[in-house]
N, C-alpha and C positions, 0 to 999 in steps of 0.2 A: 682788520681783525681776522686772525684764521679762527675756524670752525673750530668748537671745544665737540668733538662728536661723545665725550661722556658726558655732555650734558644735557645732550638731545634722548628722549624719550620716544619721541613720534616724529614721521616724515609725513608730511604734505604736497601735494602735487599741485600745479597747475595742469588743465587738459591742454588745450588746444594750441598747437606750438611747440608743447613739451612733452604728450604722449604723443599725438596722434598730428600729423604736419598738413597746416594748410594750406598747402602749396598745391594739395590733391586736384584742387578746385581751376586747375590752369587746365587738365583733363576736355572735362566738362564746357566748359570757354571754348577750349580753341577751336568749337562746329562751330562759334559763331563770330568769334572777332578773330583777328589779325595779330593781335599783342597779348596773348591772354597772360603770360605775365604780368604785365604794365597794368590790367586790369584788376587781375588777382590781389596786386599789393595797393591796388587804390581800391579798392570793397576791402579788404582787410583791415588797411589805416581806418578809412571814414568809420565802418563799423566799434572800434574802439573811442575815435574821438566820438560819435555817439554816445556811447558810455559813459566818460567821463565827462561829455556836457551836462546827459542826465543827471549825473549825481548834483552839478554844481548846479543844476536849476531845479531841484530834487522833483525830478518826472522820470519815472520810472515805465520802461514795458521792456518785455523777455528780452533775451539777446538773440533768439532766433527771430524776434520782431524788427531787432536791429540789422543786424544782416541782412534780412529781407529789403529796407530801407534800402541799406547801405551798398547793395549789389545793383538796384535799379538805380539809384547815382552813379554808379562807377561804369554803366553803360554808357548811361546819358553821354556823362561825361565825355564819350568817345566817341560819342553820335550813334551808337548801336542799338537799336527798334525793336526789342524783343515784346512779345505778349505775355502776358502773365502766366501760362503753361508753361513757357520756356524759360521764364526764370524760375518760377516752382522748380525745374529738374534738376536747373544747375545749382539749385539751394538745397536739394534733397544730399546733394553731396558731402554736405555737413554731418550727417547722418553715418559716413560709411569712411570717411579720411584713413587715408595709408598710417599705422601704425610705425612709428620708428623700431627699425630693427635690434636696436640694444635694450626696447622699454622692458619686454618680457623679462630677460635674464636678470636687468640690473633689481629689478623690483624686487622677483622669484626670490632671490641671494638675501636682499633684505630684510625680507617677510620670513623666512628661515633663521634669520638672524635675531630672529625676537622683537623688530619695532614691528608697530603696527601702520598701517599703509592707508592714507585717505587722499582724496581727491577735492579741494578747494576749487570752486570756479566759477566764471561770468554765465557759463551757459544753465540755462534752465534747466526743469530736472528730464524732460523728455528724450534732448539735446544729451546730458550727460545717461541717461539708461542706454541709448544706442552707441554712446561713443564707447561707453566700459562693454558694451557687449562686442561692439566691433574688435576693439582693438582685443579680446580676451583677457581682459586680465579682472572679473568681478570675485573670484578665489583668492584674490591678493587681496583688498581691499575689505575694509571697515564698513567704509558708507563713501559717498558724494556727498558733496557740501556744495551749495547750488545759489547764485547772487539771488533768486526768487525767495530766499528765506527770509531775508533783511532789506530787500527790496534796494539794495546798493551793490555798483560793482566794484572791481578790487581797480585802482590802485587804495580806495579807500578802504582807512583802518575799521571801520566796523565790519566790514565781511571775514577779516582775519580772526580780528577777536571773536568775533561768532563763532564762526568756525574752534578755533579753542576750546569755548564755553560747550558746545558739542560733543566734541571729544575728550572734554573734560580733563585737558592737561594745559598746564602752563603757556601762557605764547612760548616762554623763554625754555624751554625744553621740546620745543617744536622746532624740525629744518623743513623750512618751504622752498621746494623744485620747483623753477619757472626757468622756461626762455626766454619772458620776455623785461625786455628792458626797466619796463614801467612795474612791473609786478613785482618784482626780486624787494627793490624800495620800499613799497608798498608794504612788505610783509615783515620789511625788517622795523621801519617805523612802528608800526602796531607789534613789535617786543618780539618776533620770530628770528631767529639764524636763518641768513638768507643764502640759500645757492643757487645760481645762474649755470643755467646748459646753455652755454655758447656755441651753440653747432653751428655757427654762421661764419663765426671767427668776426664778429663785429665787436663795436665798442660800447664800452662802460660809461654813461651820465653825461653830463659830468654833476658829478654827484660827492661831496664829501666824503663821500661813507663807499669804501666796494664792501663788494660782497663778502658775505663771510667765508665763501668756496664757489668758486668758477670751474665748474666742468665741461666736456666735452659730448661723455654718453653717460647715460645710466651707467656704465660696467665701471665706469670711473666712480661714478657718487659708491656703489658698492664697495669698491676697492679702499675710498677713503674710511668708510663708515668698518671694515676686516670683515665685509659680510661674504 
């Protein structure tokens, strides 16, 4: 189904991924292992599968609690011995991730354009204070919308509806931005127009349903939306 953009009202964000890339976090890594790649996208993975075990055994803590977790396994995992200092630093990272350079403009264009700009997301609200300050863009935005409100994270439908119920507009006049695979679904299920930033150039589901709009950068979602 292509996106009806006169039906959309409001855009939603995903952070992490989709504003701000965390890939930062290979930086940091590479004083101490060899592959920090290979480690980066095994703390990334686990940290999510975290997530979504949570919800199905409904136990819930922060997702900087999860990350924390999730990066001391993906050392392990490698044989690499770090002390709690040193991961503390390379988890501080989370806090300050490289901003994608189309996020600015495509927003700025749409925030000009008359919708209104929020941010849906797994991370806590401390986690999202620093990322909207890092990345600049808290002039754009509405509020953050944080999985700590409903105590669930996204791909599950109650953090979208919340979120909704917050912003006080329909899911179905809501387009939720996510890169990531899991998300995009997640948001359409729970009644949102879903657009995917594929800046990986990876693949879709396999999922009955695509997206309602696959993009590249922000300059594009603005381009679609004539902002």
């Amino acid at each position: 189904m292509a996106l009806d953009t006169d039906a959309v009202e409001t855009i939603a964000f995903d952070s992490y991924g989709t504003i701000v890339d965390v890939t930062t976090v290979e930086e940091p890594l590479s004083e101490y292992v060899d592959n920090p790649e290979a480690v980066a996208t095994r703390w990334r993975n686990r940290s999510l599968e975290y997530a979504m075990v949570g919800n199905a055994i409904e136990e819930y803590h922060s997702f900087y609690e999860l990350i924390r977790h999730a990066l001391k396994w993906a050392l392990d995992a490698q044989g690499v011995d770090l002390d709690e200092s040193e991961r503390e630093e390379i988890l501080s990272t989370y806090h300050e991730l490289d901003v994608f350079g189309d996020v600015r403009e495509g927003m700025e264009r749409l925030r000009d354009a008359g919708y209104d700009l929020y941010v849906v997301s797994n991370g806590n609200e401390e986690m999202l204070e620093s990322m909207v300050d890092h990345a600049g863009i808290g002039d754009l935005l509405e509020a953050t919308i944080s999985a700590d409100e409903v105590e669930r994270f996204k791909p599950e439908a109650e953090l979208y509806r919340h979120a909704a119920d917050r912003i006080g507009t329909p899911t179905d006049e809501i387009a939720f931005v996510a890169a990531g695979w899991w998300d995009v679904p997640g948001a359409m299920h729970a009644g949102m127009h879903g657009v995917w930033v594929n800046r990986q150039d990876t693949l879709w589901g396999p999922y009955d349903t695509d997206p309602d709009l696959t993009i590249g950068t922000f300059r594009e979602l603005a381009d679609e939306f004539d902002a």
